[in-house]
Each structure stands twice: as structure tokens, then as C-alpha cells.
C-alpha positions as CSV (number, residue, x, y, z in Angstrom):
1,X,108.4,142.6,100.1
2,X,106.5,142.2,97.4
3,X,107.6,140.7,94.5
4,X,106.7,143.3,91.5
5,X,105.6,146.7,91.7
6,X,104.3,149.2,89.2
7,X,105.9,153.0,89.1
8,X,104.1,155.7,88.5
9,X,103.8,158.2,85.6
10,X,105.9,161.1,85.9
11,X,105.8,164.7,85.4
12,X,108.0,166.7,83.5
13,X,111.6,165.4,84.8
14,X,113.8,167.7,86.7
15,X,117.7,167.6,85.6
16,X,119.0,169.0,88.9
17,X,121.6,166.7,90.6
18,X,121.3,164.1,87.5
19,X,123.7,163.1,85.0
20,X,122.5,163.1,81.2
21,X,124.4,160.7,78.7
22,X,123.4,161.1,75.5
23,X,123.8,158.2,72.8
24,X,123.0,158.5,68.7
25,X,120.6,155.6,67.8
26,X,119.0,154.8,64.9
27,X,120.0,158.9,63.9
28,X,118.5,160.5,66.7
29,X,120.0,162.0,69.8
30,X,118.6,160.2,72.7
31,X,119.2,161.1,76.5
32,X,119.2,159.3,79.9
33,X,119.1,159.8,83.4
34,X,121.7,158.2,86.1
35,X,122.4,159.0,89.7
36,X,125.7,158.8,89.1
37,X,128.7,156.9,88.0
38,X,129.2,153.1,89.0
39,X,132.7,153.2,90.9
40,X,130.6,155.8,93.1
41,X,128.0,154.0,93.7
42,X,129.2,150.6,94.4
43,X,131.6,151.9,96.8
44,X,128.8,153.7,98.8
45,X,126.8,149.8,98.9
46,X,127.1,148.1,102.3
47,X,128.3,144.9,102.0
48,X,126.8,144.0,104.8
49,X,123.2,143.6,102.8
50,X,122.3,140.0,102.4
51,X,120.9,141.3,98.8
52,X,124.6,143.0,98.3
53,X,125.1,141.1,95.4
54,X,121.6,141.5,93.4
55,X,122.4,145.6,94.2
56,X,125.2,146.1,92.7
57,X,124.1,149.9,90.4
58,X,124.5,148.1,87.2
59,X,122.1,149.6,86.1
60,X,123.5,153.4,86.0
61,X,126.1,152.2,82.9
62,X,124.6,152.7,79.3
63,X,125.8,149.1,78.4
64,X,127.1,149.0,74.7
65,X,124.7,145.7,74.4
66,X,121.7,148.0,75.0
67,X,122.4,150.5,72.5
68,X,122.9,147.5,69.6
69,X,119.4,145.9,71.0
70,X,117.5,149.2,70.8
71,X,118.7,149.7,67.4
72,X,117.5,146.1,66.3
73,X,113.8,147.1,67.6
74,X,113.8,150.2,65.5
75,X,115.2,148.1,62.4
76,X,111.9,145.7,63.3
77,X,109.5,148.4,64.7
78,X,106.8,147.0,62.1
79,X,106.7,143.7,63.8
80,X,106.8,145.0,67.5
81,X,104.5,148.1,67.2
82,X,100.9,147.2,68.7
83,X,102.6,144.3,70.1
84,X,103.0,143.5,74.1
85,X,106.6,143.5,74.3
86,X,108.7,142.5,78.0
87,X,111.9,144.3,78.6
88,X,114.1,142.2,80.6
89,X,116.2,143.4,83.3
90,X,115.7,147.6,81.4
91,X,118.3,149.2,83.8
92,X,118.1,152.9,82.3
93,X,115.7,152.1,80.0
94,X,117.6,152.6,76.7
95,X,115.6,149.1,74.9
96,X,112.6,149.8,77.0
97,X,112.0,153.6,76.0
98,X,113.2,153.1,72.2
99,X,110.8,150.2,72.0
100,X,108.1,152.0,73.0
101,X,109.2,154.9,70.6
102,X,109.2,152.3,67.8
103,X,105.0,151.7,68.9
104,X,105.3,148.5,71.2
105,X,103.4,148.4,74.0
106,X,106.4,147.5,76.5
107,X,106.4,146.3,79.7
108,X,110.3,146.9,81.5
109,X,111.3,145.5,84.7
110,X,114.3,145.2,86.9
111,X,115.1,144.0,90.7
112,X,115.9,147.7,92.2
113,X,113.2,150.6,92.6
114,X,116.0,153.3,91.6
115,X,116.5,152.5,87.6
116,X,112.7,152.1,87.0
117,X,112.6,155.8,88.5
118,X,115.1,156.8,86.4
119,X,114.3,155.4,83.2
120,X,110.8,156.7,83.8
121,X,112.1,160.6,83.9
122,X,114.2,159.8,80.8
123,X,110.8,158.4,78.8
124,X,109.2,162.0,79.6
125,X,112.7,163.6,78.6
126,X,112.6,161.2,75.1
127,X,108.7,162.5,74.8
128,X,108.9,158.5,74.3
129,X,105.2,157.0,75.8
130,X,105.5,155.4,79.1
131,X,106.0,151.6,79.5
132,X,104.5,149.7,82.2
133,X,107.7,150.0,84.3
134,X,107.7,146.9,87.2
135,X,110.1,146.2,89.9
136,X,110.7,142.4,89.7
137,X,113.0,139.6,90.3
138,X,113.5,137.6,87.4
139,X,113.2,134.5,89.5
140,X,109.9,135.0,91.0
141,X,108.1,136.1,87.6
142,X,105.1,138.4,88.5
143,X,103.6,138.1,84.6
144,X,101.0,136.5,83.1
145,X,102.1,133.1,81.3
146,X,102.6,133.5,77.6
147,X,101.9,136.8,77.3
148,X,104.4,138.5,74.8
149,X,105.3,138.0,71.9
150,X,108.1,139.3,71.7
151,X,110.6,139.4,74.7
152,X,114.1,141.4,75.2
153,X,116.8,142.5,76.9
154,X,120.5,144.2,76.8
155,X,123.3,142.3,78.7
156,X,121.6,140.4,81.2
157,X,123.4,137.0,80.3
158,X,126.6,138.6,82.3
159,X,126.7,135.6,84.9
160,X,126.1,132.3,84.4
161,X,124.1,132.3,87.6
162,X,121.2,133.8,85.6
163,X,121.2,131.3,82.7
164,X,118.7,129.3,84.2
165,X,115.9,132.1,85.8
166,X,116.3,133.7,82.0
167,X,115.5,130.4,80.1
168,X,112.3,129.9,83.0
169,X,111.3,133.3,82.8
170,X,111.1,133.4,78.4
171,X,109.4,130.0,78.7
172,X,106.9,131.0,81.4
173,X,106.4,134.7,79.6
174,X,106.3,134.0,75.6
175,X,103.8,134.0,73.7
176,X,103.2,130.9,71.4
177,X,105.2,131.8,68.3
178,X,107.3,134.5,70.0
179,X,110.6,135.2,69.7
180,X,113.4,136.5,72.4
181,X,115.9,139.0,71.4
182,X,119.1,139.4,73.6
183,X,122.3,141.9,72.7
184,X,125.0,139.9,74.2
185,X,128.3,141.5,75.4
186,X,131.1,139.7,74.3
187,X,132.7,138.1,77.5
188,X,134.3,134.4,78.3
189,X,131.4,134.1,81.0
190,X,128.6,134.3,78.3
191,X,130.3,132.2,76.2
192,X,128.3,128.9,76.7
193,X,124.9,130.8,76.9
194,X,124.0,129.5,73.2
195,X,124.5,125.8,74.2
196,X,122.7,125.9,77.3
197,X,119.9,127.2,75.7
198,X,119.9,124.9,72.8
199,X,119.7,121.8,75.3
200,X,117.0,123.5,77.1
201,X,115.5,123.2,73.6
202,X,115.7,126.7,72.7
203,X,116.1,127.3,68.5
204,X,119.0,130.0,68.8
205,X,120.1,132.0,66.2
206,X,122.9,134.8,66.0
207,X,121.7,137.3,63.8
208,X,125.0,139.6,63.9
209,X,127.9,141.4,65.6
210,X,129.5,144.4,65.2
211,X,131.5,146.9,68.4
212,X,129.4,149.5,69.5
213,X,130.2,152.5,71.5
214,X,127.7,153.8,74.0
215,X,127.9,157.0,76.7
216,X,130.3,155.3,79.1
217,X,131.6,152.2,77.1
218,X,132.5,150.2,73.9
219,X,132.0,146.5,73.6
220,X,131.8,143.5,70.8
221,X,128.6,142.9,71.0
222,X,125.9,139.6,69.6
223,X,123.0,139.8,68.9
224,X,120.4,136.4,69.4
225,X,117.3,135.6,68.7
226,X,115.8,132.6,70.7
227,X,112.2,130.6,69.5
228,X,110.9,127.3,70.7
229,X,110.8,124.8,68.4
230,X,107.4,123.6,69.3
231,X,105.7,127.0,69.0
232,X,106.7,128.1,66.0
């Protein structure tokens, strides 16, 4: 298999069988597409997959951390817009499709075919432009080397397994000068994420928290902004 893969650009999105959730940002009403709820849908995953664990639907929860990331890119849509912009890990799309809104040219990737899908109808719902949506493993990165400038993405530090691929993947992927933005669910497992990043060499800076409430959830959430020292 291969390891990225471009979707195609949709039509008009159908509703039928689909939930909508619906989340305020920024003062607008925006909507997204799931197949469904994630007790469902993990209990229908064979555990018998070798990949069982990279599967888990994730990706159908509107994650709180999302929601406080997309309204950070429309608070700095004058330094994104016209920019190439990566979307790590975009799971419905909410930072991906808002981004995009805001006039970045976005890039969004994740490890399953079925979010990217997803997200995709919802960009058409939005009347949000499309972003280059790619099916990708974080660990095998299937983008060019230092090409964005600015890099994001909405809870993806939720095991510490994925420290390392992330801090490969923003130093393989950013441009010189860039900067990484992550919205950061409060949790004990993210809790030595800063740390580990700083002795990777990483300048990390917490730019804020506050709870936010999404479709399905409400969290503490930080927000982060990552830069190497030596490209700034």
C-alpha cells in the first residue's frame, strides 16, 4: 500500500445516512460530516487487524482541541493566507477546512481513507475551498522537505508513542522560519510533550488555555507554538 494518496474533489455532498454536528467558531456556524458515533464504530473494528490500533475511528469525534486550533488560524488568517499550510492528522477536517476558509493553501492528511472523505463533503458543505486532502502515515512522510511554513494540528499528541514521528515529521516538513501550532488536550499522557520537544531542540511556547466545548465534548485545552531555534 502506498504510503500517501490524494482524494478527489467532490460534488455537492449528500446528507443521507450522515450525522451533521455543528460547532460556532470564530461566530459562524460551521458543520461536519461523521459516519457515526465512536462507541459504534470501534465496537464494529476487528481486533483481529494487525493495524487495529492505528484504526481506531478517532477521527469521527469533533475534538474540543480542534475547535480552539481552528479559532487560532482565524485570529492569524493574515499570516497563513497565501501560505502552504500542513494539517496534521485533520480527522473531520475542522482546522483543515477553517484554515483554508481563512485563505491558506492547506494541505490535510491522516492514516485512514474514511475522514479525508468525510472532511472533503463537509469543505463543499462549508462552501470552504478544497485542501489537498492526503492519506498518510505520519511516520513515513510523503511531503516535500521544508515545505510549509506553517504546520498544525488538533490533538494529535494523545500518546506518547507519537511524540517522536511528530517532532521527525515538523523537522522534515517546515519551512526555514516556520512555526508549528498544536491545540493540546489537557491529559496526564501529554504532559511531558513540552520537555521532549525542548530537548529535541524545539523553542516551545504556550500561547494560552482556556475549556472549550465542541459537538460531542468539552476539554481544557493548550495551545503551543513550536520554532527551531536555528531557523528563526
Amino acid at each position: 500500500m502506498p504510503h500517501a494518496a490524494a482524494v478527489s474533489k467532490p460534488d455537492r455532498p449528500s446528507l443521507s445516512g450522515r450525522e451533521a454536528l455543528t460547532v460556532e467558531i470564530a461566530g459562524r456556524a460551521w458543520t461536519f460530516l461523521r459516519e457515526g458515533d465512536l462507541e459504534t464504530l470501534w465496537n464494529e473494528l476487528s481486533e483481529d487487524r494487525p493495524d487495529a490500533e492505528d484504526m481506531i475511528p478517532y477521527w469521527v469525534e469533533m475534538w474540543p482541541a480542534g475547535v480552539v486550533l481552528a479559532e487560532h488560524l482565524i485570529a492569524r488568517r493574515e499570516e497563513i493566507a497565501g501560505r502552504d499550510c500542513l494539517d496534521v492528522g485533520c480527522g473531520l477536517g475542522v482546522s483543515a477546512i477553517v484554515g483554508a476558509h481563512a485563505g491558506a493553501r492547506v494541505t490535510a492528511f491522516d492514516i485512514m481513507h474514511e475522514p479525508l472523505a468525510f472532511a472533503r463533503d463537509s469543505a463543499a458543505l462549508n462552501n470552504a475551498p478544497q485542501p489537498l486532502w492526503l492519506r498518510m502515515d505520519w511516520r513515513f512522510p510523503a511531503v516535500r522537505a521544508g515545505a510549509f511554513p506553517f504546520i498544525w494540528g488538533g490533538d494529535v499528541i494523545y500518546e506518547r508513542r507519537f511524540f517522536e514521528p511528530l517532532e521527525k515529521l515538523f523537522r522534515h516538513a517546515l519551512a526555514k522560519g516556520g512555526r508549528v501550532w498544536l491545540g493540546e488536550a489537557r491529559r496526564d499522557v501529554s504532559k511531558p510533550f513540552p520537555d521532549r520537544f525542548r530537548e529535541c531542540g524545539w523553542n516551545v511556547a504556550h500561547l494560552g488555555t482556556t475549556k472549550r466545548a465542541s459537538a460531542t465534548s468539552a476539554m481544557t485545552v493548550n495551545l503551543w507554538e513550536l520554532t527551531l531555534p536555528d531557523q528563526e
